[in-house]
N, C-alpha and C positions, 0 to 999 in steps of 0.2 A: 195352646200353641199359637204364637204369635203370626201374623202375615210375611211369606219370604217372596214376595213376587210386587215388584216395584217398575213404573216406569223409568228408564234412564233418561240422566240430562239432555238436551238439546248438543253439548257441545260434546260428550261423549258418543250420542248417536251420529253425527255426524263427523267425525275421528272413525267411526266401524264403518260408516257410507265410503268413507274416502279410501280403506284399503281397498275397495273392488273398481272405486269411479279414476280415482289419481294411485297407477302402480308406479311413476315415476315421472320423471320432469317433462317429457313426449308425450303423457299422459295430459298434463296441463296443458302442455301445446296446442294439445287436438281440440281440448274443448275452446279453448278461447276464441282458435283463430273459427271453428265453426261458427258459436256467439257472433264472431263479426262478418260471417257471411250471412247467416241470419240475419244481421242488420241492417244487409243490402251495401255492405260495403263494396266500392272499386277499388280500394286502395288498402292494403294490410300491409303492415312494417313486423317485426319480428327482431326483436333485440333480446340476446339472451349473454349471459356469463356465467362460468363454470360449468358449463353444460347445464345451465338452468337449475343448478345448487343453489348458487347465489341471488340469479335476478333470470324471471321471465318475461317481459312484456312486449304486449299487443296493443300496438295504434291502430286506429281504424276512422273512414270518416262515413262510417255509417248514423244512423238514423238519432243513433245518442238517445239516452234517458232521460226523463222529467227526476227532481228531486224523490219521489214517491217510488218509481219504479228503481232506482237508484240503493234504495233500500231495501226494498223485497226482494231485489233480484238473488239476496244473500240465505232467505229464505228456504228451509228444505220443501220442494215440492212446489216451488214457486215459478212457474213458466206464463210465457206468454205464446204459447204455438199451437196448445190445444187448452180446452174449455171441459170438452166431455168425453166417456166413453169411448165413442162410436170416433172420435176423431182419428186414434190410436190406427184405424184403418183407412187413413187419407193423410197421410203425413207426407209432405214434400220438404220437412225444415231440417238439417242437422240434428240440431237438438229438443228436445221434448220432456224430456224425465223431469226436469227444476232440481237436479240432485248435484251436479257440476260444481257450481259458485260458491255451495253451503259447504261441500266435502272439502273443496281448495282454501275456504279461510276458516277451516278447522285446523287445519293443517300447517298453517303460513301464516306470514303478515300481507297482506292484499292492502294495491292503494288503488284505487278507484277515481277517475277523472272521465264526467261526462259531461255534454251538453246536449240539447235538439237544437235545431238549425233555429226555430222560432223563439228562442229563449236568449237573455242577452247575457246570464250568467250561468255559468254550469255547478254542476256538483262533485266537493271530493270526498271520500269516505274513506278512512282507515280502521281497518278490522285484524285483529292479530287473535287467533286462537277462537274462531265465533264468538269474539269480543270485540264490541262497535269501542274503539278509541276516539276518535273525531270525526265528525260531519258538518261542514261546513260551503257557503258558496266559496265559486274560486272561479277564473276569468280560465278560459278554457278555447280550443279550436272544437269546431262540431265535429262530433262524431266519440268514441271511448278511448280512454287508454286505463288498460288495467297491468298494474305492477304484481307480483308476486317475488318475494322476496323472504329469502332462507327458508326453502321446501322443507317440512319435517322438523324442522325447528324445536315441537315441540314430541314428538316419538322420536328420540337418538335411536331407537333401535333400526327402527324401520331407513333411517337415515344412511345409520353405516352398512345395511344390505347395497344401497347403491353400487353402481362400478364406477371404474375410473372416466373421465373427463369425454376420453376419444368417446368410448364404450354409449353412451348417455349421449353424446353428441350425433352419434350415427342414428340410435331412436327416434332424435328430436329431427333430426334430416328426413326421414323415413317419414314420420307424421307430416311434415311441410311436404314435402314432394306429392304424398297423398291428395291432399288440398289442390294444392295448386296445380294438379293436372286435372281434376274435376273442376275447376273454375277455369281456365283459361283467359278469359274476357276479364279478368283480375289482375292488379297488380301487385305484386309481391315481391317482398324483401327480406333478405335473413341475414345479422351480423353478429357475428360472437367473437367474443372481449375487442370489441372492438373493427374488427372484419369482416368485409362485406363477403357472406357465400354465394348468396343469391343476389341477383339482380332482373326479377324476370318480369319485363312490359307484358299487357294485354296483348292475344292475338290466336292465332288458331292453335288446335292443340296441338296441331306437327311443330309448328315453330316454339310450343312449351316445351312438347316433348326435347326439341334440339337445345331449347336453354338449358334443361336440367342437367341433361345425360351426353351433350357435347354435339358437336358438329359433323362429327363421322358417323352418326346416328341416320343422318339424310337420306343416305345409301340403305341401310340398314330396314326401311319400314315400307311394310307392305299395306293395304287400305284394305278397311273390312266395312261391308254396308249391305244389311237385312231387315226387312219390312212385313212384318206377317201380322195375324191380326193378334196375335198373342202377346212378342213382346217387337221391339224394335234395337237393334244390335250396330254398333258404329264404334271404329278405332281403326288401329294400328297391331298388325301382327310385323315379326322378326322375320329375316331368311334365314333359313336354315344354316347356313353356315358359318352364321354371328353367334348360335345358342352358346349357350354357358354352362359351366358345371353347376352353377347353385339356382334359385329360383327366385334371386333377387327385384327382375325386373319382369313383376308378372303384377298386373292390374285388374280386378274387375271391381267395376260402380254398377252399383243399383239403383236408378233414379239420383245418380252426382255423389253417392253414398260408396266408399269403399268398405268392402265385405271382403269377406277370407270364405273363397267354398271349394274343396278338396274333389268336391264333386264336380263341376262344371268346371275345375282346372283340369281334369280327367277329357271331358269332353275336346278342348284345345290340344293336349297332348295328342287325341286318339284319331284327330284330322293330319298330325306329324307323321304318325306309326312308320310310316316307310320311308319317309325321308330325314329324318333322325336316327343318330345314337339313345339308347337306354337311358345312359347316365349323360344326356343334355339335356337342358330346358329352355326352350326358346322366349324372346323377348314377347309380349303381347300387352297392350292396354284397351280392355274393350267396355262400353257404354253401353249398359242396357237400359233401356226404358219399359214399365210394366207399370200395369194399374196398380196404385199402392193397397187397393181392395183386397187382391190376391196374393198380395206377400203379409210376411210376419215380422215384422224389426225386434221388437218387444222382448225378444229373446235370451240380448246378454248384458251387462251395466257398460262395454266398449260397443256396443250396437255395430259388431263386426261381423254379427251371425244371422242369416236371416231363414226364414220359413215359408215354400212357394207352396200355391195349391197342385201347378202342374207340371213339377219338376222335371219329369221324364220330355215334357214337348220341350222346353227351354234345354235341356241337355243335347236334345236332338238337332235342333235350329243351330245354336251353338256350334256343334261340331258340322255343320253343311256351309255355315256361313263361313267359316275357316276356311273348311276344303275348298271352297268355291271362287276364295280369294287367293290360295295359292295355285289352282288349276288356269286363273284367267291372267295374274299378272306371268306366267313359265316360270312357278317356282318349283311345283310338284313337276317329276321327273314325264315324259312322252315320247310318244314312239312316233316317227315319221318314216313314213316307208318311203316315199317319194323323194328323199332325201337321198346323192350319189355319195356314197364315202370310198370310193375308189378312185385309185391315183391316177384314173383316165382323164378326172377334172381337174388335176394338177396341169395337168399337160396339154399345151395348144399343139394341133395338128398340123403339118405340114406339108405339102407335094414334095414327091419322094426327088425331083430337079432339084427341088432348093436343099436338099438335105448336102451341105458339104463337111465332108472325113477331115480331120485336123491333122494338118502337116507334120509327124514325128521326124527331128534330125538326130542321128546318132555316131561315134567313131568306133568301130567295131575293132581299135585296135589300143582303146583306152583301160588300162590295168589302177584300178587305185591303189593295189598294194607295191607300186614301183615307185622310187626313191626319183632326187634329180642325179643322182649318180647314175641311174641302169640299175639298180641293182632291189628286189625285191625286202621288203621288211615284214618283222614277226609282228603278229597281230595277237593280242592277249584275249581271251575268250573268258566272259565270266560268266558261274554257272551259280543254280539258285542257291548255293552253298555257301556266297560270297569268296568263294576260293578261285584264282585266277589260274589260266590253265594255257601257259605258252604254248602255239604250234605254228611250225613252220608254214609260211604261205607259198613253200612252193607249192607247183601244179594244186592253185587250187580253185582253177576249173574244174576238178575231180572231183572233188564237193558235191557237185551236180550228181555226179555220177554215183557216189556212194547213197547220196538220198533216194535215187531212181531204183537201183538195184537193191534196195532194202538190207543191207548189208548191219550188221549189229554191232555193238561198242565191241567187242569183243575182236574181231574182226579189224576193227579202226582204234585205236584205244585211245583217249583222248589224254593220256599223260604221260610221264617219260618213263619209256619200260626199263630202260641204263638204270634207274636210280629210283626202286622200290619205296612207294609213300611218298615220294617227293610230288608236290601238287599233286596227289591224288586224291580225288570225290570220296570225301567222307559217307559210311554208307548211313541209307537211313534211319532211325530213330522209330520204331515203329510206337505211334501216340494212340490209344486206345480212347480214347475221345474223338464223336461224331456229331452234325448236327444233322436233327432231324426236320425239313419241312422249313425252316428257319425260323423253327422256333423253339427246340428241346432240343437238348443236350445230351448224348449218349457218352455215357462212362464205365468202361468194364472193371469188373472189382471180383477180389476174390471168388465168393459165392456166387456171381451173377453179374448182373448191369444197373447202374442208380440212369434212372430218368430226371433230369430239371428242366424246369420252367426258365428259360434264360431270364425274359424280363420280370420275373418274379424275382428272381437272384439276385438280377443289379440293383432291385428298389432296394433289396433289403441290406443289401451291400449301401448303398448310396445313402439310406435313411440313418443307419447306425454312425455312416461316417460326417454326416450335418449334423446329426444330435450331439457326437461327438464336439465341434465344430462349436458350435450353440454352449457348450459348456464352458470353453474354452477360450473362447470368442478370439478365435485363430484361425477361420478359414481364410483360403487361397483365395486369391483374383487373378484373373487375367482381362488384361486393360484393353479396350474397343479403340481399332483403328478410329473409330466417329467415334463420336458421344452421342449418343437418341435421345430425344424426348418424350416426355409418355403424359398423357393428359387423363387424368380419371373422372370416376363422377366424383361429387362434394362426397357420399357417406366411406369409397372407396378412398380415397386421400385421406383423411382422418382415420380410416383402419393402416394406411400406410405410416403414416407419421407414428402412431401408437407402437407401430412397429418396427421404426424405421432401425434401431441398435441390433436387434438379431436377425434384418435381415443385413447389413452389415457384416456383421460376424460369421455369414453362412460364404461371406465372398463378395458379395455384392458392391459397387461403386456407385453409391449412387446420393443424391443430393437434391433437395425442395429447389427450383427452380420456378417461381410467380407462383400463380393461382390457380389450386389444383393438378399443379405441373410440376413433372421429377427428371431429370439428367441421368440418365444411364450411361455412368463412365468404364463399367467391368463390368463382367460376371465370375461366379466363381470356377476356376479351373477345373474342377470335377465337371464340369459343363462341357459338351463339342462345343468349339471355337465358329461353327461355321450356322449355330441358333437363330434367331431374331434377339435378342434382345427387350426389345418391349412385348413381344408375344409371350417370353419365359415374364415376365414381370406381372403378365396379368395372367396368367393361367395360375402362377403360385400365390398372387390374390384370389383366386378363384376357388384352386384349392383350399385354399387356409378357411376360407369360409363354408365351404361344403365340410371339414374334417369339425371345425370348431363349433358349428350348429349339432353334430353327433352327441356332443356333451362328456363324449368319452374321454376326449385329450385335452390338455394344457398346450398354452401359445406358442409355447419351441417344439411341441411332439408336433404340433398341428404345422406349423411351418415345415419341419423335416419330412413328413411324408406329402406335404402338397409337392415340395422341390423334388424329392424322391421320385415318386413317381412320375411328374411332367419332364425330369431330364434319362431317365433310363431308358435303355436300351426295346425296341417295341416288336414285339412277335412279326416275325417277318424280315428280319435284318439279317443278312448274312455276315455270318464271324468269321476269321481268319483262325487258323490253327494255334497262333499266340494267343486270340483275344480270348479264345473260348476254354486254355491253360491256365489265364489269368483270373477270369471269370471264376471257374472252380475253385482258384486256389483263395480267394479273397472271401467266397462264398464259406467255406468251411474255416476262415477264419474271424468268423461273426459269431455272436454270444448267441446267437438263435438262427443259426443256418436254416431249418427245416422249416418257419414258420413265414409265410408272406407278410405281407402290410393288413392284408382282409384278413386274416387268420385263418388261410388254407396251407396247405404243403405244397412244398417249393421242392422238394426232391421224393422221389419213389424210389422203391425198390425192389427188384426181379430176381428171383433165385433161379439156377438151374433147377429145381425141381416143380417149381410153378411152372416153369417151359414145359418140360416135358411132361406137365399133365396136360398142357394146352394139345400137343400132338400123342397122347395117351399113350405113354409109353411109362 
């Protein structure tokens, strides 16, 4: 029996490196622009098109390459950050592995332009498929630019998994913004097909953070600073009443390194507990510093995972240093007793001299109901029935007198007794619907009573009639006295545009306005008239990306219950005896009355016989 166990090529092993190292075009991003912080770069550019389908590259005027390192660099396992071992536990570089550069021109066609400062020609290299095409000198500025061009070029499979443009675009945002909040003292640039997204000078991380994520952000950030002998803790926490539905803007660096840990985002949350809602997440970007001895990087091929030796003290620090910054700037909620909230501090005292009584004048002999002839007129009286109910004004200073002496309709009868039903008070309609607490709905029914959830009702009510909407693309607007403006971040604008057609269709007026900026001309009429505007526009961004990360719904389900829910009716609203008529009758004409949006029940149901076991009879 012959031998079945064989080394694989170099360019196939590196085609299997690149499914873990490059999952998609923000995948390339990350490594490149780290490579050029590695390099000691101040200056990174960032040109991409098609969402980095067609073209990635990163300028840089870092340290540049000699011809020799130029070539290795393509090398699997080829690095310049560690030497041995032991180093694996002192790493302060981005990058380390040597697996990056080889997995990406397996993959691609890579063009390569370097020089060093001391060199008077630099080097270009073209590589298509971990296949050297051309190396040759080339007159160059110092520092790198590496091109990648047509990702996947050569796997159509793994190609067409891609998403669409926005989709791919928001990734490759997500990995820059990464970066360039861990660098600060960097300058950074990002433009795709053509337009500048970013434009962010050196400078401290408050003013990165306001370049990225916008200028009402100012307001917005609280200072966090912790010094222990363990690790050392520095950023920016949110106020509480900026949090968000989704967890978009939540940051932690490990020694300038961003990490993902569920555990010590637990920790931040659990310094909120009492001054948060459940379903928010407050903004935070925090720096830690730790000896790279007692962490683990090593851990995943995106080095997004890491492993402490004393996780429990850092979770602890963590959450003290939080609390400590929201206790000291009055963000966490206190009690002051010494504090007067009595209307005595409203009011300056007086000497009871200066106190002067206000002069009332009156004609005690002025009748409004008297004509300029002398002669008295009939006054129409309207009652909540909308029925008008003539009576004579004579004597009626009498009035007084029948209210004092408690006298009953009966007695006074407010219509004409000559002519039976003539403007006479229709009697009342007895409506067997109540609300409870102002928030359930009591409806009596044959057997018993059905219970609902009012704001459960109108979501489902409201979702079913946007989906509808969305199908149709015929929802209603109604048109804003102003027009608003609303300014997002760069990844939030690009999920706007991606979606700009349904939310159109759902009612919406609205229209690109410059850079990152949208015109709110309507909202849709299912909407109260009396909303914000740009408040409903980001909470249904907001929404859509909390519903769309579940994995459970598509783009129009996921937009109808973000809208759904943010414009319905909110436990706690008092109903009018129509609204709460309408409400049922709209509720029971839904293809799924009984079920909420969270998939609980939106109505109960009580029998006479459940009652009277409650009182055991």
């Amino acid at each position: 029996m012959h031998d079945i166990i064989q080394l694989l090529p170099d360019s196939v092993a590196n085609q299997i490196a690149a499914g873990e190292v490059v999952q998609r075009p923000a995948s390339a991003v990350k490594e490149l622009i780290e490579n050029a912080i590695d390099a000691g770069s101040d200056k990174i550019q960032l040109l991409v098109k098609d969402a980095g389908k067609s073209l990635i590259q990163v300028i840089d005027n870092g340290c540049g390459m000699s011809l020799t390192d130029a070539r290795m660099c393509f090398e699997r396992h080829a690095t310049s950050k560690i030497r041995k071992a032991e180093d694996l536990f002192a790493i302060r570089t981005m990058g380390f592995r040597g697996e990056a550069m080889a997995s990406i021109a397996a993959i691609a066609q890579v063009e390569l332009r370097t020089r060093r400062y001391e060199d008077e020609l630099g080097t270009c290299i073209s590589i298509e498929g971990s296949e050297v095409i051309s190396q040759e000198p080339v007159s160059c500025a110092p520092g790198t630019s590496i091109s990648i061009k047509n990702l996947f070029y050569n796997i159509p499979a793994r190609r067409n998994f891609l998403k669409g443009n926005s989709v791919e675009m928001r990734h490759i945002i997500d990995e820059f913004q990464r970066v360039a909040l861990a660098h600060p003292n960097v300058f950074f640039s990002l433009h795709h097909d053509g337009n500048e997204v970013f434009h962010l000078p050196p400078g401290s991380l408050k003013q990165r953070l306001i370049h990225l994520f916008g200028n009402n952000y100012n307001q917005r950030l609280v200072p966090v600073e912790e010094d222990t002998s363990i690790i050392q803790v520095r950023g920016y926490i949110g106020k509480p009443e900026f949090a968000k539905k989704t967890r978009g803007e939540q940051f932690f660096f490990i020694n300038n390194r961003f990490i993902k840990d569920p555990y010590l985002n637990h920790a931040v949350l659990t310094a909120y507990e009492d001054i948060l809602p459940d379903d928010s997440y407050p903004l935070y970007v925090l720096f830690i510093e730790i000896d790279p001895a007692k962490i683990d990087i090593n851990v995943h091929p995106t080095k997004t995972e890491i492993k402490y030796q004393d996780e429990k003290s850092i979770y602890a620090i963590i959450r003290s240093a939080v609390k400590r910054s929201l206790g000291k700037y009055n963000i966490a909620p206190s009690l002051d007793f010494n504090q007067e909230t009595g209307f005595n501090n409203m009011i300056s005292p007086k000497a009871h001299e200066d106190i002067v009584p206000p002069q009332v004048s009156f004609n005690p002999d002025f009748n409004p109901f008297k004509t300029e002839a002398g002669t008295e007129r009939e006054i129409p009286f309207l009652r909540s029935g909308g029925h008008q109910v003539q009576q004579v004004s004579k004597n009626w200073g009498s009035l007084y007198e029948i209210a004092s002496s408690g006298a009953t309709q009966e007695q006074y009868p407010l219509h004409d007794e000559k002519e039976p039903g003539k403007n006479a008070l229709p009697k009342p309609i007895e409506k067997n619907i109540f609300q409870l607490h102002n928030r359930f709905l009591i409806s009596q029914i044959k057997s018993g009573f059905m219970l609902i959830d009012q704001q459960a009702a109108h979501e489902r009510i409201l979702y079913e009639r946007f989906l509808h909407q969305l199908e149709s693309k015929q929802g209603a607007s109604q048109q804003s006295l102003f027009p608003q403006t609303v300014t997002l971040s760069a990844s939030d604008y690009e999920l706007v545009k991606d979606l700009l057609a349904d939310i159109r269709a759902l009612g919406f007026m609205i229209r690109e306005f410059g850079k990152n900026t949208l015109v709110v001309e309507g909202i849709p009429a299912d909407i109260s008239s009396n909303v914000n505007e740009v408040e409903i526009l980001e909470h249904l961004i907001e929404g859509f990306k909390n519903n769309h990360a579940l994995l459970k719904f598509n783009k129009r389900d996921s937009l109808a219950r973000s809208l759904a829910r943010n414009s319905a009716i909110k436990a706690g609203t008092c109903l009018e005896q129509e609204e709460m008529n309408n409400l049922i009758d709209e509720l029971f004409a839904c293809s799924m009355p009984n079920v909420s949006l969270s998939g609980k029940p939106v109505v109960l149901t009580y029998t006479i016989e459940e009652l009277l076991l409650k009182f055991d009879k």
